[in-house]
N, C-alpha and C positions, 0 to 999 in steps of 0.2 A: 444449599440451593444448587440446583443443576448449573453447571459450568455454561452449556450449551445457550439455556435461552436466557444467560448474562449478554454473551457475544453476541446474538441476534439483537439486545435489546440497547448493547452500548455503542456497537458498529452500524451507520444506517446501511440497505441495501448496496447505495453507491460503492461505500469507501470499502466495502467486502469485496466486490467486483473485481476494485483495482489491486486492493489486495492479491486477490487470484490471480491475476493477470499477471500480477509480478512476480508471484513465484515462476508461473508457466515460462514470461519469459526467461530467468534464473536458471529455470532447469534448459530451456532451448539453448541458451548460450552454454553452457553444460559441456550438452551432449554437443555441439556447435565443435568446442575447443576439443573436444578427446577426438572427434572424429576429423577436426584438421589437423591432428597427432597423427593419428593412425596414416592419414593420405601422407604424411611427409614420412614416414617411416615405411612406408610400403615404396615413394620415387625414390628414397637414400638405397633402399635396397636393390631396385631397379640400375640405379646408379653404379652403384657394385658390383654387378654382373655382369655392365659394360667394360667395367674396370679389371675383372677380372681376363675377362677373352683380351681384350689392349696387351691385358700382362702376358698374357699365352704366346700374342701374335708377337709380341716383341719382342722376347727372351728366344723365341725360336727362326726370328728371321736373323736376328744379330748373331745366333751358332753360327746357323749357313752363311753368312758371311764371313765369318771367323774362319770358318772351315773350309769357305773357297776360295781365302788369302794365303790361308795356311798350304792348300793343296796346289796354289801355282808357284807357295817356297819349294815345296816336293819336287816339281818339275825342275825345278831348278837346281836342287840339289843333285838328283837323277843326272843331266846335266855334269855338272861337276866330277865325279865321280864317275862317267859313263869312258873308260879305256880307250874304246874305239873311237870316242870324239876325239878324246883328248889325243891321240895319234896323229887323225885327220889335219886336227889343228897345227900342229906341231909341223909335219912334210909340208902342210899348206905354207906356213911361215917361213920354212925353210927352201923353200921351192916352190912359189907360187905359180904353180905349169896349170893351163887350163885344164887339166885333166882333174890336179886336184882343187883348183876351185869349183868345180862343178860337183865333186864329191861335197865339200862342203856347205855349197849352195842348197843342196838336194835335201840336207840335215835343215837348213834352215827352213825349207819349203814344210819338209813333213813337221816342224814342230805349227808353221802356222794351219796346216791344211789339217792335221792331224788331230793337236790338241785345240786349235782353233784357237790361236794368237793370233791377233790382229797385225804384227809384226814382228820381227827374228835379225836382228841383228847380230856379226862380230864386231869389235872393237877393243884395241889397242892398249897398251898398260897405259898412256897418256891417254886414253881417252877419244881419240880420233877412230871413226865410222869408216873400216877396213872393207866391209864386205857384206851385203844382206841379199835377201832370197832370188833377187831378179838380174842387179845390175852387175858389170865387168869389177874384179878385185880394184880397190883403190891403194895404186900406189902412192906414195907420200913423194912428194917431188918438192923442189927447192921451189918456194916462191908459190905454189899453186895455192889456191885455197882449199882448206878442207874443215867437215863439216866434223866436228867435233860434240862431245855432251855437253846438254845443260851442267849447270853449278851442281842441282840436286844431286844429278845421274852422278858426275864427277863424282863426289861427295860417297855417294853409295858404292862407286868403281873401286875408291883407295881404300873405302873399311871390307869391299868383299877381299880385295886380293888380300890384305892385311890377315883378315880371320881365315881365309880358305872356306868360307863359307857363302851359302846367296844372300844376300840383300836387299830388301824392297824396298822401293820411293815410292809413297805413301800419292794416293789421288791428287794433282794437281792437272795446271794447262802449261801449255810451251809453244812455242812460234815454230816447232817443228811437227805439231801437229793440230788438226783443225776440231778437236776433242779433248775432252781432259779424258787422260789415260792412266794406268799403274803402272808401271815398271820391274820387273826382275832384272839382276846383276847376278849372270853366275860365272863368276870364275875359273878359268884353265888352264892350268898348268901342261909344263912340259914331262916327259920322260926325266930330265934331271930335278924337278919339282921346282923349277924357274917357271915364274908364270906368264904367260903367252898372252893375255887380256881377258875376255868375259863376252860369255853371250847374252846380248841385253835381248829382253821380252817384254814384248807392249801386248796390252790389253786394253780395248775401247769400255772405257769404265762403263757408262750406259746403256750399250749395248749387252753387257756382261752382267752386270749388275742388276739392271730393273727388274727379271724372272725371278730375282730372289724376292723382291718387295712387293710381289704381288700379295695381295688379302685374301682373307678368308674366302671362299665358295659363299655368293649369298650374301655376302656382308652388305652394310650401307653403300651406300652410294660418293658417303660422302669420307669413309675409311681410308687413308692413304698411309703410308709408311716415307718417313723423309729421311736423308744420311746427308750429319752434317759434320763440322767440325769448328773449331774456333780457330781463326786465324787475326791476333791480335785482337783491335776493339771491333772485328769483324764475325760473324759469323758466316761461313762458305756452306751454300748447299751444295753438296761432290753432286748428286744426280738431281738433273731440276723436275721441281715438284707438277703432278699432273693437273690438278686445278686452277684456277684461275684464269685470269682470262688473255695473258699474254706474260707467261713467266718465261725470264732471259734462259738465255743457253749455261751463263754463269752468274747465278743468281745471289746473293749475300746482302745483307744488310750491317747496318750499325749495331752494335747491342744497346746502346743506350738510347737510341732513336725509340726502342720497341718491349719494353721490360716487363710487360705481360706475355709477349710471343714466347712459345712454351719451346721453341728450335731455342729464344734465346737463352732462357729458364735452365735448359739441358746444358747450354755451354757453358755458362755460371757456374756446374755441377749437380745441380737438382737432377735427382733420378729418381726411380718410382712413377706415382702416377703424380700428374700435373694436372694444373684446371688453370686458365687463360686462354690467351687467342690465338690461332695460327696467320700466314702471311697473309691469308685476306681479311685479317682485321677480324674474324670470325670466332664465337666461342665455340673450347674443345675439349673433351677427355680425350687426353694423353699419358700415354706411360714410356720412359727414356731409360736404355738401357746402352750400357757399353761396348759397343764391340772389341774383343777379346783382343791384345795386344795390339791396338791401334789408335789412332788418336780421334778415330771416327764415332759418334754416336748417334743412334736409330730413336728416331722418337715413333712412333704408332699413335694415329692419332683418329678423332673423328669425332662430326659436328654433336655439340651437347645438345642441340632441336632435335636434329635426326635421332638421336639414340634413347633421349628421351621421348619423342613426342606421343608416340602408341601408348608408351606408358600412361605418358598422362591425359592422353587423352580417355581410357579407359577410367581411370582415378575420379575424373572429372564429371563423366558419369554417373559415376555411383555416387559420389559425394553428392551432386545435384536430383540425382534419384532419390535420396534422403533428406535432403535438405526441404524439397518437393515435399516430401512426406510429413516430415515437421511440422512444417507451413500450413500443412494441410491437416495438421490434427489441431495445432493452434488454433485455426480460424474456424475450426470446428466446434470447438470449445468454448472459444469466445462466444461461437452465434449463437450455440448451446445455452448459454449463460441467460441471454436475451429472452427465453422463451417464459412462458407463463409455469407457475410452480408448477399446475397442478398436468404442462404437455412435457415438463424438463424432464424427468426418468423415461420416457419413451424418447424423447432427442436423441438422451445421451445412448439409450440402447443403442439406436439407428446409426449413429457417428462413430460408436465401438465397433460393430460390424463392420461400418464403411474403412476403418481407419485398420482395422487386422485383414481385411483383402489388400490393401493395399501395401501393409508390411510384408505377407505373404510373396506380393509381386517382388515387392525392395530386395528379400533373404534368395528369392529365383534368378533376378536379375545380377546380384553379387553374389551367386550361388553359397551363400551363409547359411547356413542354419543351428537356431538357440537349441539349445535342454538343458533339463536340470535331472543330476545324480543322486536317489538315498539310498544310503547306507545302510538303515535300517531292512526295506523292504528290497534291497538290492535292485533297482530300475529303474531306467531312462524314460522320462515324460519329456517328449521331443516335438519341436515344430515339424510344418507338412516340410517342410524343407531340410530337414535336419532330417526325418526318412525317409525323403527320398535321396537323399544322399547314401542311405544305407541299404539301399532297395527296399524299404516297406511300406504299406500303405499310410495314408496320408493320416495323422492325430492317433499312432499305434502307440503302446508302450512297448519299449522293447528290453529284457530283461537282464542280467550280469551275463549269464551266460549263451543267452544271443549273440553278443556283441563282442565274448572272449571265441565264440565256434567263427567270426567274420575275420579276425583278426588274421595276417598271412602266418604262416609257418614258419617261415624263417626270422620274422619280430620276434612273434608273441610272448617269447620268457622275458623280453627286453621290454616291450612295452608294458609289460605286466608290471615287471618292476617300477619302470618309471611313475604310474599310476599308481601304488603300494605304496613308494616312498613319498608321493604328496602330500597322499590319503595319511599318512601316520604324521608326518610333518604338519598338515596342513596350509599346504604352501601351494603359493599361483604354478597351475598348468600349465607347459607349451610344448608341444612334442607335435611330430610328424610321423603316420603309419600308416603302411599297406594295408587293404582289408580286400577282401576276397566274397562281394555279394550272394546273399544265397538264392535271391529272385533271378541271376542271369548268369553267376559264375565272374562274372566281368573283376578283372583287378582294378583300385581304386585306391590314391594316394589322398590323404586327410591329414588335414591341419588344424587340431584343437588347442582353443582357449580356456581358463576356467579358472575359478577359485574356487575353493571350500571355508565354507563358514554354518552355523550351527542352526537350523530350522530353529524356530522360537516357538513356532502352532506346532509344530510336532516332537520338537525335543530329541532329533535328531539330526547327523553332518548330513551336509549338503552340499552338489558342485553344482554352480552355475554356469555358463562357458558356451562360447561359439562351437562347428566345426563348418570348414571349410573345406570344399572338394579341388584339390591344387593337381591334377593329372596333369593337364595341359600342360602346368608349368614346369613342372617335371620334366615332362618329355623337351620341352624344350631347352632344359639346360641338358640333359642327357643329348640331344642333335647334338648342343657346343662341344660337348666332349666329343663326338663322333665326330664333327668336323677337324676338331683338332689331329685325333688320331689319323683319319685319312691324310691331311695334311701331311704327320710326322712318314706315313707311309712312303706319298709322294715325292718325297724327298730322297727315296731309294729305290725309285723306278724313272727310268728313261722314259720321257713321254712319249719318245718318237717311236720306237722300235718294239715298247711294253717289256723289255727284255730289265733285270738288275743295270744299276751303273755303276761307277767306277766308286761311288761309295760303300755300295752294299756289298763288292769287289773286296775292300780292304775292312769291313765287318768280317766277312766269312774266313778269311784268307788266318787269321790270328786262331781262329776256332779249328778250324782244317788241319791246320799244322798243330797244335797243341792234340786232337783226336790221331794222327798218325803217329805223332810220337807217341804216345797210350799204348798203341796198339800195337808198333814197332812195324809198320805198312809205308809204302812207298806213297808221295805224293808229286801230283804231275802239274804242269800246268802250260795250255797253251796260249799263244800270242797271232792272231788275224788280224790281216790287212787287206781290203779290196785293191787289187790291183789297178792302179793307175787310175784312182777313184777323181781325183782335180778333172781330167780330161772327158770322162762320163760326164761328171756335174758342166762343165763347159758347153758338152755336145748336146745335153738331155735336157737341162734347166735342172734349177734347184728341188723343182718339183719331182722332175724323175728321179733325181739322187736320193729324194725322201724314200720315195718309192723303190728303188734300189736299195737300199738300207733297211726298209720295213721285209722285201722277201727274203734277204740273206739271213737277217736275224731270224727271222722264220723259220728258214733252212737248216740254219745253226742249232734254236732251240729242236727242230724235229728230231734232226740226228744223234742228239747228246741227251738221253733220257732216264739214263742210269741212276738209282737212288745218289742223292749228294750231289752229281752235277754240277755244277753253276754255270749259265753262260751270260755272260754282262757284257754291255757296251763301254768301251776304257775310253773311249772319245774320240769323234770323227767317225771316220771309217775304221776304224781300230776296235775288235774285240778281244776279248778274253775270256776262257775255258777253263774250270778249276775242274780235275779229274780224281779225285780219292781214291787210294788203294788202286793206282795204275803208273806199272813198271814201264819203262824205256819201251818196252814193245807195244805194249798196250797203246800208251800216250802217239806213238807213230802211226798205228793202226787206225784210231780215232780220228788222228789228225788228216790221214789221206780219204777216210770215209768223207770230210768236212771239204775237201778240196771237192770229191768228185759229187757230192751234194749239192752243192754251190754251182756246178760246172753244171749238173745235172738240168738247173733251172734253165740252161739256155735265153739267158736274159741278154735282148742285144747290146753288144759293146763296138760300137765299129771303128771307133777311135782308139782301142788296144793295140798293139804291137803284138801281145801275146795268141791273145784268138779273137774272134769278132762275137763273144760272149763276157759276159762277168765270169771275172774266176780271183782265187786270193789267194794269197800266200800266208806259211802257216811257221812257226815257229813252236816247237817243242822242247821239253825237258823236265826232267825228272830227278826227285831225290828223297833221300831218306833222314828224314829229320833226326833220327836217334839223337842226341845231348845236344844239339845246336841249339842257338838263342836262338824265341821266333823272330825276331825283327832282323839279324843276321841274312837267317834262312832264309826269308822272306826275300828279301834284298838279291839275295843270290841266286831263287827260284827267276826273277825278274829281269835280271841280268841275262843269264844264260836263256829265258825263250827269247828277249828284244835280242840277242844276239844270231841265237838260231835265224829269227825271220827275215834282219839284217843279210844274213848268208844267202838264205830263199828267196830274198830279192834281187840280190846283186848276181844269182845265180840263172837267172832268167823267169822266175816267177813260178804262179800258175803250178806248186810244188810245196812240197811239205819236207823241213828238215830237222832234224831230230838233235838236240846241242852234243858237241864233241863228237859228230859224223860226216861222213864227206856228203854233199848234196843230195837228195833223194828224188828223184823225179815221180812226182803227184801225179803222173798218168799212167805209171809203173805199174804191176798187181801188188798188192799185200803182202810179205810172205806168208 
């Protein structure tokens, strides 16, 4: 007996129905659960992409600070090391005559005006505050009071003079100043190598610091970068954070008051990326990294809403665009079920139709589209969506080698492969490939799904599988890396001036010299100073000093255009000229071209001494690397132009002088 009108005859109509019904809903909770897999697998990746730029930004703001703790020890070492200080120092101690206070004071001024120290202090093997850039030398008198170092500075004063080397006191506050500041200790010896005390350098942490911590171009809103550090069961923010709605000048907490806070999480030791709360109690992705010989660490952080919510708000869409759809083939079915035997095959026609436009819109609106591969007849039976993702017209078949002539040129032996090795495997799909439409030319990034398993009605392999058109997303993880790069750029251009800075200065500088030793060619290099640049900025506002700064370096790059070149800003009013394969005359030559260029501008100066223009002093010199070390060389190329322009200054300025020559006067001819 037939199975079939067993079943009709032992199930009544009803208990069939529910039957039905249960499958149907079986299968909706199904597809229900794979497709809130897929939503949580598409936010975790979302999630990771925020994680990964966190990681970017904060491995590469914690160099730069590494690298601009590291480059104001430089200075201080410079400092140390620099003859003519240590001279200055020395007649000063030994004859503190206003003539040579003032020489020393003058050192002090250009390192604040110069390198832009917030302050320049001398100071004494004990430790007592001798002399800084403004006031009259303090002598030490019987009974007077004087103003001596903090414990820290102390502390750092006896290990610089101890090693002969500089010292840093790490970000702190002090009742001597209304900022937390950093500190350098550089050390000076005398001509008998007895040491004479240490020029202490303050830097206003805040002010110096927060340019580094700025974010991404574009970034959230809600993106900040914080630098903290552990001090006991405390954690210290060094620079206070910019959200909130009233965060202190010196801001710390308890760590155990807050064991979610991801500042605390970092000071614990946890590094990497972190997930908890920031100080407003907020959830965050964070990633914590160390700054390089410090006891400081950089957390990068930003609100888990913010950087998730587009995501999911897109997700949520689709999910409910299907879910919609579901629902909607369900109760179609069901009502379907309802109708009389002899209207039900026309129902169910009319609710097929109804129910595949609407999948239609689902695969457009998630820009998905199904097909299916055989192997046998070698081609693609695709949804309207599935070609038009390929550029083809809507229910086309499209054949193996349609679809290998679409494929870009620089995949196709790799995706072929990948496809080859499934196909022989029989193993799930996922790959990502360019394809190159032949309806518009257009390039097109695609994201396929698929399994292969064996047709049963045809007795051949078969791949079933999504693809999905991922451009956008593409493109937008390629911006992040363009952002990044830009970023790493910026960090080797002077905003002000557009001109290299003082870092891309000591990049080239290694390369330069290693090429002239090659070549066995002379290498040059000069040292500029605007003349009497504090008393411009005084007369003109900070505004015209920009703008003084912007036409000089203008002036500077026009005149120095020779393959190789470099001209960078070395900080302040202060530049530098890297000249390749240029001898003692050459390097003089250039140097007075840059005086009368400069001069040329006729930029008013009416607070000069020298003319009632802009005009700068040049310092020159030249050498021949043959066997030297570069980092020797280097040192000594540096030496002798700071000394040169030292000479052109004290020589009356407005003049260009050439190292181990008597003065040249910069209004002279050429020879």
């Amino acid at each position: 007996m037939p199975i079939a009108p067993l079943f009709s005859r032992w199930l009544p109509r009803l208990w069939r129905r529910w039957l039905l019904a249960a499958i149907l809903l079986a299968l909706l909770l199904l597809v229900g659960a794979r497709v809130w897999q897929a939503y949580q697998q598409r936010v975790e990746t979302y999630r990771h992409q925020v994680e990964t730029a966190l990681r970017a930004v904060s491995q590469l703001q914690a160099a730069n600070i590494a690298d601009w703790r590291v480059r104001h020890l430089g200075d201080a070492a410079d400092l140390t090391n620099d003859p003519l200080l240590m001279d200055a120092v020395a007649h000063w101690a030994a004859a503190p005559t206003p003539e040579q206070t003032s020489i020393l004071q003058e050192r002090l001024r250009s390192l604040e005006e110069n390198l832009r120290y917030t302050a320049a202090f001398f100071v004494d093997t004990r430790g007592v505050v001798r002399l800084d850039s403004a006031s009259q030398a303090r002598a030490p008198e019987p009974g007077a009071p004087q103003r001596t170092l903090d414990p820290p500075e102390t502390q750092a004063l006896r290990r610089a003079l101890d090693s002969a080397q500089p010292v840093g006191v790490e970000l702190h506050r002090s009742a001597a100043f209304a900022f937390p500041f950093f500190g350098v200790l550089a050390p000076i010896y005398g001509p008998d190598n007895g040491p004479l005390g240490a020029i202490w350098l303050v830097l206003h942490a805040q002010a110096r610091l927060a340019p580094l911590l700025e974010t991404l171009p574009n970034s959230n809103r809600s993106a900040e970068s914080l630098l903290v550090r552990r001090e006991g069961p405390w954690v210290q923010y060094l620079i206070p954070p910019r959200l909130g709605d009233a965060a202190p000048q010196d801001m710390r907490q308890i760590m155990d008051d807050a064991p979610l806070d991801v500042a605390v999480q970092a000071a614990h030791g946890e590094r990497g990326i972190l997930h908890g709360v920031d100080y407003r109690g907020r959830p965050v992705l964070a990633f914590a990294s160390t700054v390089r010989d410090t006891p400081w660490i950089l957390v990068a952080k930003v609100d888990q809403d913010e950087a998730l919510a587009q995501a999911q708000r897109n997700e949520w869409m689709g999910m409910a665009l299907l879910a919609s759809l579901l629902l909607l083939l369900g109760g179609s079915a069901f009502a379907g079920w309802q109708w009389q035997a002899r209207r039900r095959e026309q129902a169910l026609r009319n609710e097929l139709q109804y129910s595949l436009h609407w999948l239609d819109s689902a695969q457009k609106a998630a820009r998905v589209g199904y097909f299916a591969y055989y192997a046998r007849s070698e081609e693609f039976f695709m949804s309207s969506m599935a070609s038009a993702i390929f550029g083809l017209p809507p229910q086309e078949r499209m054949t193996l080698r349609q679809w290998v002539a679409m494929l870009h040129p620089e995949n196709r032996a790799e995706v072929m492969q990948v496809h080859r090795q499934a196909l022989q495997q029989c193993s799930p799909l996922h790959t990502q490939y360019r394809i190159v439409r032949t309806c518009d030319q257009q390039e097109r990034w695609v994201q396929v799904w698929g399994e292969y398993a064996m047709d049963p009605q045809q007795n051949t392999l078969r791949m079933t599988g999504t693809v999905q058109d991922i451009t956008e997303r593409r493109q937008s993880e390629e911006q992040l890396d363009r952002y990044r790069h830009t970023l790493e750029e910026q960090v080797r251009l002077d905003p002000l001036t557009q001109l290299a800075n003082r870092r891309a200065l000591d990049e080239a500088l290694p390369l330069a010299w290693a090429q002239a030793q090659q070549r066995r060619r002379p290498l040059a290099l000069l040292m500029i100073d605007i003349d009497h640049f504090k008393a411009y900025n005084d007369h003109y506002g900070h505004v015209g000093g920009d703008h003084c700064l912007q036409q000089v370096a203008a002036a500077l790059a026009t005149a120095t255009q020779r393959q190789g070149e470099l001209v960078a800003r070395y900080g302040g009013e202060e530049f530098a000229v890297l000249l390749p394969d240029a001898d003692s005359a050459q390097a003089r030559v250039t140097a007075q071209r840059l005086c009368a260029t400069v001069r040329a501008l006729a930029l008013e100066h009416l607070t000069s001494p020298v003319r009632h223009c802009v005009t700068i002093s040049v310092g020159a010199t030249c050498l021949y690397p043959e066997n030297s070390a570069p980092a020797q060389g280097i040192a000594l190329l540096f030496e002798q132009a700071d000394a040169a322009l030292y000479q052109a200054k004290n020589t009356g300025r407005d003049r260009a002088v050439l190292w181990a020559e008597q003065p040249q006067d910069a209004t002279a001819p050429g020879p």
